[in-house]
C-alpha positions in Angstrom: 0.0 0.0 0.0 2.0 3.4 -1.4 -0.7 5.5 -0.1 0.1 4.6 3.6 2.8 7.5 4.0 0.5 10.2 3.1 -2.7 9.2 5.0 -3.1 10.4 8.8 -4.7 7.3 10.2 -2.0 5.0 8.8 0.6 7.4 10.6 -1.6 7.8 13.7 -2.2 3.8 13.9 1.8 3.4 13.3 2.8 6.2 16.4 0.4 4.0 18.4 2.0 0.5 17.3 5.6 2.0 17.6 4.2 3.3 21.3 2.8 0.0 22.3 6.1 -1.8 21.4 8.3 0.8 23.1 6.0 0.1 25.8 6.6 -3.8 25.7 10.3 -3.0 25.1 9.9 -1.5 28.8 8.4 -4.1 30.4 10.4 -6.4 28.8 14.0 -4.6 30.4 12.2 -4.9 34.2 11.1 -8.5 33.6 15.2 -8.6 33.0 16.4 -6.3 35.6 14.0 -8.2 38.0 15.8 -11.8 37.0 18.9 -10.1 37.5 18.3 -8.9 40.8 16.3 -12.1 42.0 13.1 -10.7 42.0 10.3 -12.9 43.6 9.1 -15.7 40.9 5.5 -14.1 41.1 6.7 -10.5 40.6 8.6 -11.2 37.8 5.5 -13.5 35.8 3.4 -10.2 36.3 5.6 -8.1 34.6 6.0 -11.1 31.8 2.2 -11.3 31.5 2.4 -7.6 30.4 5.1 -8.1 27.8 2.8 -11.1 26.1 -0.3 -8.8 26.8 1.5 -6.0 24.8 2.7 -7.9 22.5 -0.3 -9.7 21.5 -2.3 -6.0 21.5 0.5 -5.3 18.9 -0.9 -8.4 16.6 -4.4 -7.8 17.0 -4.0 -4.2 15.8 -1.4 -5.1 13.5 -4.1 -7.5 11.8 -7.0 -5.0 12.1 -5.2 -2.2 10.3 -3.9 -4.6 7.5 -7.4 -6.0 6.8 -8.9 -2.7 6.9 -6.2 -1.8 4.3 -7.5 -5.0 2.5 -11.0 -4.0 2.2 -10.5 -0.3 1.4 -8.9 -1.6 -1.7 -10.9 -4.2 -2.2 -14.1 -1.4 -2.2 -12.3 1.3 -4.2 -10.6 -1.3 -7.1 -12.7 -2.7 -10.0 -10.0 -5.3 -10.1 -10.3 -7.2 -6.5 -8.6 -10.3 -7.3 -5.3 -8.5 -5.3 -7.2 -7.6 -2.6 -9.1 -10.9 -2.5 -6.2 -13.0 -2.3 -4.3 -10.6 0.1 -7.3 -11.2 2.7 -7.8 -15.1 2.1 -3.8 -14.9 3.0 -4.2 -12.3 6.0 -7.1 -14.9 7.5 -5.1 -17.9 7.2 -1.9 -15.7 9.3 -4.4 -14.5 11.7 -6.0 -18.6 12.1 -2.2 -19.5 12.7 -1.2 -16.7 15.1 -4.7 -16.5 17.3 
């Protein structure tokens, strides 16, 4: 998608990706500092659970945006056999990863 540099929601949804992960990234350096310093087990899942939570926040949006991509081409093209294939591929990733 070529457009995607130009248009304000792709750039707003990619700040708040790029946020989420820097986010992650954050948890992820405690859950490391914590094992370093022998943090208690329980402590240290908690701040784990966040990373995976994060993480799999990342996918879900990650997914949304790309099939909403998907369909606005898919609406806006004559020729939808692109588009068509690129969501039959998107549902299979999304069967494998959820």
């Amino acid at each position: 998608m070529n457009d995607q540099q130009a248009n304000p929601e792709v750039q707003g949804n990619k700040a708040n990706l790029l946020l989420r992960l820097r986010c992650a990234c954050g948890h992820l350096q405690a859950v490391a500092n914590m094992i370093e310093t022998d943090k208690p087990c329980d402590q240290t899942l908690h701040q784990l659970h966040a990373v995976q939570s994060a993480l799999s926040k990342v996918s879900q949006l990650l997914i949304q945006q790309e099939a909403n991509q998907w369909l606005s081409v898919f609406e806006a093209q004559s020729n939808t056999a692109e588009a068509s294939t690129r969501l039959r591929q998107l549902i299979k990733e999304c069967q494998q990863i959820l």
